[in-house]
Every structure is written in structure tokens, then in C-alpha cells.
C-alpha positions in Angstrom: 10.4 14.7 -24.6 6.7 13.4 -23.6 5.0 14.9 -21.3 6.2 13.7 -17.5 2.9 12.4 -15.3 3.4 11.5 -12.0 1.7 8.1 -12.4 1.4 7.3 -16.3 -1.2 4.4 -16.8 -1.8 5.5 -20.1 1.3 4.8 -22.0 1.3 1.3 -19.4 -1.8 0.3 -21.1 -0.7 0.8 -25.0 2.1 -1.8 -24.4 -0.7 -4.0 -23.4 -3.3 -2.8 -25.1 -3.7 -5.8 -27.1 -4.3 -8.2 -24.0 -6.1 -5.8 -22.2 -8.9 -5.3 -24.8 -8.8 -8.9 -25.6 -9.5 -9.9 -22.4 -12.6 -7.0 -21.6 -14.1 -8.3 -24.7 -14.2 -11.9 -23.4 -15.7 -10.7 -20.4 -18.6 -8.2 -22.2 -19.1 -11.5 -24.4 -19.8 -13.9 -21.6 -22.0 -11.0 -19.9 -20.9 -12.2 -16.7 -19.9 -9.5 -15.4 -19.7 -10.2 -11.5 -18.2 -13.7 -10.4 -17.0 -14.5 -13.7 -14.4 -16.8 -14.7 -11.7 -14.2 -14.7 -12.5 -13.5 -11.1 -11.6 -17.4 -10.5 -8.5 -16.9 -12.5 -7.6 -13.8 -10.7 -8.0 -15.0 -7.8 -5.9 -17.8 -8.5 -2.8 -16.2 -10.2 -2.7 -13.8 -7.3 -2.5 -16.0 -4.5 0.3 -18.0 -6.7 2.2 -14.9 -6.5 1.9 -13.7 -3.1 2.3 -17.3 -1.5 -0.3 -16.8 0.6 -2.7 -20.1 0.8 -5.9 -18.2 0.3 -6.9 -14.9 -1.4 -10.2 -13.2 -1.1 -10.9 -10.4 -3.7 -13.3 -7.2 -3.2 -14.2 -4.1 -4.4 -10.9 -1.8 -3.0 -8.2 -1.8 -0.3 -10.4 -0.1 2.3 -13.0 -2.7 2.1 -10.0 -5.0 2.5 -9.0 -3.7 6.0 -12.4 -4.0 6.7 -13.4 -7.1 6.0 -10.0 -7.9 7.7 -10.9 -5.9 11.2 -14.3 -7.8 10.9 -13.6 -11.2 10.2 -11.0 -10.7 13.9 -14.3 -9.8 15.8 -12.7 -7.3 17.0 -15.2 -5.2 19.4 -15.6 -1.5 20.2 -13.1 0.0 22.4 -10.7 -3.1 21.3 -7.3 -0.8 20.4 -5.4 -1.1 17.5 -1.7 -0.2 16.9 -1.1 1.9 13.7 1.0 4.5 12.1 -0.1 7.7 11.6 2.5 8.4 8.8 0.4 6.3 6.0 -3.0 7.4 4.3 -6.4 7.6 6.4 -7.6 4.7 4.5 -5.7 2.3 7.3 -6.7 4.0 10.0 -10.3 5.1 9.2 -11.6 1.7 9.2 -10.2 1.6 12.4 -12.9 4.0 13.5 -15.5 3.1 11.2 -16.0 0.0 13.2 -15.9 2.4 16.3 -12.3 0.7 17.7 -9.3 2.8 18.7 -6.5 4.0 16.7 -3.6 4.6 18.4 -1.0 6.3 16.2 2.8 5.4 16.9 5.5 6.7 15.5 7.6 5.3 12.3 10.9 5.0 11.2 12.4 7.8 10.0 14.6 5.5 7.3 12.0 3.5 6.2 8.9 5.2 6.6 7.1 2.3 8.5 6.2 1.3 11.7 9.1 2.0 14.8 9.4 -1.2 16.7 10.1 0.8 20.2 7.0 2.7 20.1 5.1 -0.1 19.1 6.5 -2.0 22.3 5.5 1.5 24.6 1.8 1.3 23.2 1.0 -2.2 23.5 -2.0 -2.4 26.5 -4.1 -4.5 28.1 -6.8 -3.0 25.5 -4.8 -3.8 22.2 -5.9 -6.3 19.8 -4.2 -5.9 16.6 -1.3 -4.4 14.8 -1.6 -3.0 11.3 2.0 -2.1 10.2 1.9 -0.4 6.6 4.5 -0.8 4.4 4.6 2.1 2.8 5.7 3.7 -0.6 7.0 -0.1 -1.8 9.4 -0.6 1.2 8.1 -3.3 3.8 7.8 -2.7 7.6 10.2 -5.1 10.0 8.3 -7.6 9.8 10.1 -9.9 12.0 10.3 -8.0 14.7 6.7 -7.3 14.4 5.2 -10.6 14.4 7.6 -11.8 17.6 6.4 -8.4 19.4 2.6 -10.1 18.3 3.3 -13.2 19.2 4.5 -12.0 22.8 1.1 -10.4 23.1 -1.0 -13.1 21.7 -1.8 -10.0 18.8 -3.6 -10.2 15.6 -1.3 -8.4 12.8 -2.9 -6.7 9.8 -0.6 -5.9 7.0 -1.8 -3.2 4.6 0.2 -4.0 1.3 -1.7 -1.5 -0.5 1.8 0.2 -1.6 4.1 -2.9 -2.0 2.2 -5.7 -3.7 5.6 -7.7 -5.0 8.1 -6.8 -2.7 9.9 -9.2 -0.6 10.9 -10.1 2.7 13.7 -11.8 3.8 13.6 -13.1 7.6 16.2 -13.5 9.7 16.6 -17.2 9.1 16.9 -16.2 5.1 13.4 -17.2 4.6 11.6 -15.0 1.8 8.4 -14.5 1.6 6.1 -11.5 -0.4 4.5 -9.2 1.9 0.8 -9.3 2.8 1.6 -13.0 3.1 3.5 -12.5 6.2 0.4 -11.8 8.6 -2.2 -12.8 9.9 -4.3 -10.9 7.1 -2.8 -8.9 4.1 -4.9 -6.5 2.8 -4.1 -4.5 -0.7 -5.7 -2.0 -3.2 -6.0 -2.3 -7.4 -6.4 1.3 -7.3 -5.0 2.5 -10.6 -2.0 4.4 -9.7 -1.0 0.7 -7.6 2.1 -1.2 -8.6 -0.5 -3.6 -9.8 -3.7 -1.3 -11.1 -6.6 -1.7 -12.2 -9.0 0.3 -14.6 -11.0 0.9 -11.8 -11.2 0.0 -8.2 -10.7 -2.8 -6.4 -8.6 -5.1 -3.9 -8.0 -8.3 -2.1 -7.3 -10.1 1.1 -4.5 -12.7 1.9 -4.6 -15.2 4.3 -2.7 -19.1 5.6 -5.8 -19.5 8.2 -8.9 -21.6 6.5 -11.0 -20.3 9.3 -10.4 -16.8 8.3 -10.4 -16.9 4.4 -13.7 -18.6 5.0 -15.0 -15.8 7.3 -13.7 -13.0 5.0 -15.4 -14.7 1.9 -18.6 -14.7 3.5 -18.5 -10.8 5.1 -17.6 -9.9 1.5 -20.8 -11.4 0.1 -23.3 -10.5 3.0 -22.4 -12.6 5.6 -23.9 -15.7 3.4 -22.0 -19.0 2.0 -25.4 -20.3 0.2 -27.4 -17.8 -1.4 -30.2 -16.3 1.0 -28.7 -17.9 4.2 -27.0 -14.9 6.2 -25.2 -16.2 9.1 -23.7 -12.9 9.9 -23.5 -9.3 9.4 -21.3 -8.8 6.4 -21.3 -6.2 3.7 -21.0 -6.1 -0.2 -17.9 -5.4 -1.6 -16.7 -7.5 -4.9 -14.0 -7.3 -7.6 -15.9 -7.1 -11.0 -15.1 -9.1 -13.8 -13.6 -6.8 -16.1 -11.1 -5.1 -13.5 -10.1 -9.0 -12.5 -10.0 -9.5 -16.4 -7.1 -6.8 -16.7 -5.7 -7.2 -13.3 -5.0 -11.2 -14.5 -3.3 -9.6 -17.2 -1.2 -7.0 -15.7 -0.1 -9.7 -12.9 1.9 -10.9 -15.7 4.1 -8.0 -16.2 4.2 -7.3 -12.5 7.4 -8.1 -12.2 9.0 -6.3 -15.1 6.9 -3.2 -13.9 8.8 -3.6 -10.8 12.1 -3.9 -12.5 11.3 -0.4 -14.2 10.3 1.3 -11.0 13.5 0.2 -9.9 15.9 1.2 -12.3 14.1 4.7 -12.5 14.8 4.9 -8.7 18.2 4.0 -9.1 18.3 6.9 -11.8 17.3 9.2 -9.2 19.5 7.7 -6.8 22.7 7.9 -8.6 21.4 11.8 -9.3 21.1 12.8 -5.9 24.0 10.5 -4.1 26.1 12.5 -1.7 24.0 15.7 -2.0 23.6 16.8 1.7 20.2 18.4 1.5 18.7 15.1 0.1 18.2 12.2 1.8 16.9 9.1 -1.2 15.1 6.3 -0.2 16.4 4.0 2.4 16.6 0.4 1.5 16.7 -2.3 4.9 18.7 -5.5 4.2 15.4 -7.4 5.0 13.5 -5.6 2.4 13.7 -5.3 -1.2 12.0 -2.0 -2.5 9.1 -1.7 -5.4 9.1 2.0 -5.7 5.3 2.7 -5.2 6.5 6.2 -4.7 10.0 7.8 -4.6 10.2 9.8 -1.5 13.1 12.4 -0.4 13.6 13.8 2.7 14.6 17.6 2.5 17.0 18.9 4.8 17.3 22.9 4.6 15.3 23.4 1.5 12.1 25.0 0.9 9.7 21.9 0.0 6.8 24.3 -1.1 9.2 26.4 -3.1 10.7 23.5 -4.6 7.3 22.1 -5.3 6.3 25.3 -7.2 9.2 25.6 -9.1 9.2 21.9 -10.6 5.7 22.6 -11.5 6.5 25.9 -13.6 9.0 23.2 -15.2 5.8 20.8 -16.0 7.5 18.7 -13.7 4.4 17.6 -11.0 5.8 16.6 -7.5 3.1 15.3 -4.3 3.3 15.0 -0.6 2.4 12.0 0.6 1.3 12.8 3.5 0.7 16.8 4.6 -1.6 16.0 7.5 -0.9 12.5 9.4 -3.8 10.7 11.0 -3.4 12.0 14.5 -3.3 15.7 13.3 -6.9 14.4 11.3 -10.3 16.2 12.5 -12.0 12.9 12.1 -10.1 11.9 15.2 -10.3 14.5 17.3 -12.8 13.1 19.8 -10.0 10.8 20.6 -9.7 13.0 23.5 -5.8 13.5 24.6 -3.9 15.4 22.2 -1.2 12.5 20.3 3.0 14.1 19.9 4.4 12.1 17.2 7.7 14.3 16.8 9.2 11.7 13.6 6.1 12.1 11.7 5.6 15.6 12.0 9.2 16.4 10.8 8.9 13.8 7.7 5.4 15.3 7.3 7.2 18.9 6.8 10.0 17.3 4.9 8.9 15.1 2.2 8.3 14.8 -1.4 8.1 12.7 -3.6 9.0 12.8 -7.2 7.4 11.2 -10.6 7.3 7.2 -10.1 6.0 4.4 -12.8 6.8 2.3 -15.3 6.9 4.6 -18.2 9.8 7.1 -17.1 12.0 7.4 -20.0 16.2 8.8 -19.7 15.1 12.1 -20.9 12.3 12.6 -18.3 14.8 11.5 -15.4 17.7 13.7 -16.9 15.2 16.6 -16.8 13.3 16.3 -13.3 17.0 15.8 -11.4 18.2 18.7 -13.2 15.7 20.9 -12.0 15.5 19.3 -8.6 19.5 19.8 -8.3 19.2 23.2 -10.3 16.9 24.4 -7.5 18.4 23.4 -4.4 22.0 24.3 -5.6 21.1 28.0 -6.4 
């Protein structure tokens, strides 16, 4: 049996290996290495695939939301509506740009935002929503956008977790998420659904105005070279990771289709057991599997986590310390009680999750999960 990783890109690349260094070599031949053509191609395929009518890459899905927050000219104070269950990434921006994060609670089936809390937080000083769809499962979306819409609301979707993954409306309209929003931000980070060698990310949008503005923030405020016409930043996708990323966008798809059927491994493992709970999957959302997250009930996470690493089996929890518990957002002044996250926070784990995982790997790390909790 190979190894088990909890992400494996390396075995991902030698199927591709072929394509990928194919493509590189184009790029280091041209010596364009910023702006090049497979930026333009990228860009193109993407925004094919998400449905969204404009895309805007950049160097990594922070930048993303940022850009995003930026482009809403949003001001300081202005609040904005987030989970606290979700990596600081989506809500540090928040702060960076010296606005206010207020943390609500999520759902403790799906792991994303709770529509009820959302309602309770909404006041006169909110300006934006940025619902997360996290591990590869997408936020309710529907009810979301009406709560915006009832609150003339901007809504930021970090897709950072489920690039691919689809929505089906109440109408039976289906559409990907991050296209769903007013903004969509995601991340090529390598571990992503759809990585890269490196960092980077991009920005969906259906409003011209906006695409337009983000474009320019992303390349310092300026359409035509030397003429700033506002305070931006400098934050690009490179060539080379756009070279790859345009090839991997191809198997997207099929890497999906093996996150799925992994999960479904696990799934079928752990059915019934009544100190697991698997992955929740809502009729409105199809699942891509970023991660594949239990919920423990009665069992001794750390324990657990020890003993699958004596195994060689490696386990993470995503996430130990939610955003309101954060030092970084202490000066927030009153103390935030988010009961639902803290539980899931004590609670969670997630297991191995890519494209690579083999029958024998599976077989072996639900074995020892079972083995553990049944002794």
C-alpha cells in the first residue's frame, strides 16, 4: 500500500505530467511570464466553467476577497456578516480594510452559514454578506440572496473550498457557486479542488461595472499603464500557475468524481455508526469533497487523532480556534457566544481527501477509525 497523504498533489501531477510540463515549457519559451497568453486562456476556460460572465484572476484567494471588499467601497465601520466556522482568510480581510466582522453562527449539517442568525445580525450598519461554502458543500444560497435582496445587501461568496460544485435553486435552476453572488472569490492554492503549483486565485462576477473595477484594483488602480485612477494593489496570477491551472481545469471534473466516490467509501464505512456523524449532503447542493469532515459524538478527537497517526494515517482539524475566539479580533470589544461553532470546533475531524485515494488506503483508514472508536 502507498503511503496515505492527506492531500496527494504528487501522484495528481504524474497522471498529467505530460501536459503540465508541456505547457511550463511554452510558457518559459515565450518568456512572458506575467500576462501571458495562458493567463488569457485561463481566464477564459474558467469563466466558461463557472458561468459567471466575467472572471478576474490574481495572485490568491485572500487577495480575492479583497479586491472584492474593495471594489464594493465598502468604508470603515461598514459591518459585514460572516461565519466564524471557516478559515481567518475570509474574515481577516474583513479587518484589514478596518470594517467589522460580525461572526454568526452556522449550520451544524452543513457547516455553512445559519439563515436565522444571519436574519438576528442584520443592522442598520451591515453592508455585505460573505457566506463560505465550506469543505466542498455550498451555503443556502437562495435563502441568502432573498435575505440580501430584503436588505438592499452586497453578497460575497468565498468559493475557496467548492470550485465545481453546484446549486440547484428552488425553481430547479443550476448554477456553479461563486457565480451566484454578487462577487465569487476562490483560491488555486495547491491542496484546492482545482490547484495550482503555487498560489493564486480569481474573482467572478455578472456586473460589468464591477469586473471592470476589480480588474483595475488588481493592477494598481490603473486601466492604461501610468494612469492610476484609484488606490488598488498588485496582486496577479502568473503565467506558469495559469499555464497548469488551464490544464488541470480539464480534469476538474473527473477529480471531483474521485473525491466523490472516495467519500462515498467512507460513507458506506461509517453508515449507522452512532458516534459518527458523515458529511451532510442538502438537496440544493451537490458536494465536491474539499475535505471529508466527521462529527464525533462521545469519542476522544485528540486520542483518535494520535492513534491514526501511529497508524501513518494523518487526520486535521479544520478549524481548532474559530474567528471570534481569534486574538486578532479581540479589540472587537464585546465578547461573541457562538454555541454551534464551538461544539463542531471541539468535535471535528476530518480524514484524508483527494484524488489519488486508492481501495486499499480507504479499507485501512476506516478500519482504524472503526477499530478505535469500537474498542
Amino acid at each position: 500500500m502507498r503511503p496515505i497523504q492527506m492531500v496527494d498533489t504528487k501522484n495528481q501531477y504524474l497522471k498529467i505530467k505530460t501536459e503540465v510540463d508541456s505547457a511550463i515549457h511554452e510558457v518559459l519559451d515565450s518568456a512572458a511570464y506575467i500576462n501571458g497568453k495562458p493567463v488569457q486562456d485561463f481566464t477564459q476556460s474558467l469563466n466558461q466553467y463557472i458561468g459567471a460572465k466575467y472572471t478576474v484572476t490574481c495572485a490568491n484567494g485572500t487577495d480575492a476577497l479583497q479586491i472584492a471588499m474593495m471594489a464594493l467601497d465598502l468604508q470603515p465601520g461598514d459591518e459585514v456578516i460572516t461565519p466564524s466556522f471557516t478559515y481567518i482568510a475570509t474574515t481577516e480581510v474583513v479587518a484589514l480594510l478596518r470594517l467589522k466582522p460580525v461572526f454568526v453562527e452556522v449550520d451544524t449539517q452543513t457547516f455553512c452559514m445559519d439563515i436565522d442568525a444571519l436574519k438576528k445580525a442584520i443592522t442598520p450598519k451591515t453592508k455585505a454578506i460573505v457566506p463560505v461554502h465550506l469543505y466542498g458543500h455550498a451555503a443556502n444560497m437562495d435563502a441568502i440572496m432573498q435575505v440580501a435582496a430584503a436588505h438592499n445587501l452586497y453578497v460575497i461568496e468565498d468559493n475557496a473550498q467548492a470550485i465545481g460544485a453546484n446549486y440547484t435553486f428552488s425553481d430547479g435552476t443550476v448554477k456553479k457557486t461563486g457565480s451566484i453572488g454578487h462577487i465569487g472569490c476562490t483560491s488555486f492554492y495547491p491542496s484546492k479542488n482545482l490547484g495550482a503549483y503555487g498560489d493564486g486565485g480569481a474573482i467572478f462576477t455578472n456586473d460589468e461595472a464591477l469586473a471592470t473595477k476589480m480588474k483595475m484594483i488588481a493592477n494598481h488602480g490603473q486601466q492604461k499603464r501610468y494612469y492610476h485612477e484609484m488606490v488598488g494593489c498588485n496582486s496577479r496570477l502568473d503565467s506558469i500557475q495559469a499555464a497548469v491551472l488551464n490544464i488541470k481545469l480539464q480534469h476538474l471534473d473527473s477529480y471531483i468524481l474521485a473525491r466523490q466516490s472516495a467519500a462515498d467509501f467512507y460513507n458506506k464505512a461509517f453508515a449507522q455508526h452512532p458516534a459518527i456523524a458523515v458529511p451532510h449532503v442538502a438537496d440544493y447542493s451537490s458536494h465536491v469533497y474539499h475535505q471529508y469532515t466527521l462529527i464525533l459524538s462521545g469519542v476522544n478527537r485528540d486520542a483518535l487523532s494520535a492513534y491514526l497517526a501511529e497508524k501513518k494515517i494523518p487526520s486535521m482539524i479544520y478549524y481548532p480556534v474559530p474567528g471570534h475566539k481569534q486574538a486578532m479580533f479581540a479589540s472587537l470589544g464585546t465578547p461573541v457566544h457562538l454555541a454551534t461553532t464551538d461544539w463542531l470546533t471541539e468535535r471535528v475531524i476530518s480524514l484524508p481527501m483527494h484524488t489519488e485515494l486508492d481501495a486499499d488506503q480507504l479499507s485501512y483508514i476506516t478500519e482504524n477509525v472503526l477499530a478505535f472508536i469500537n474498542q
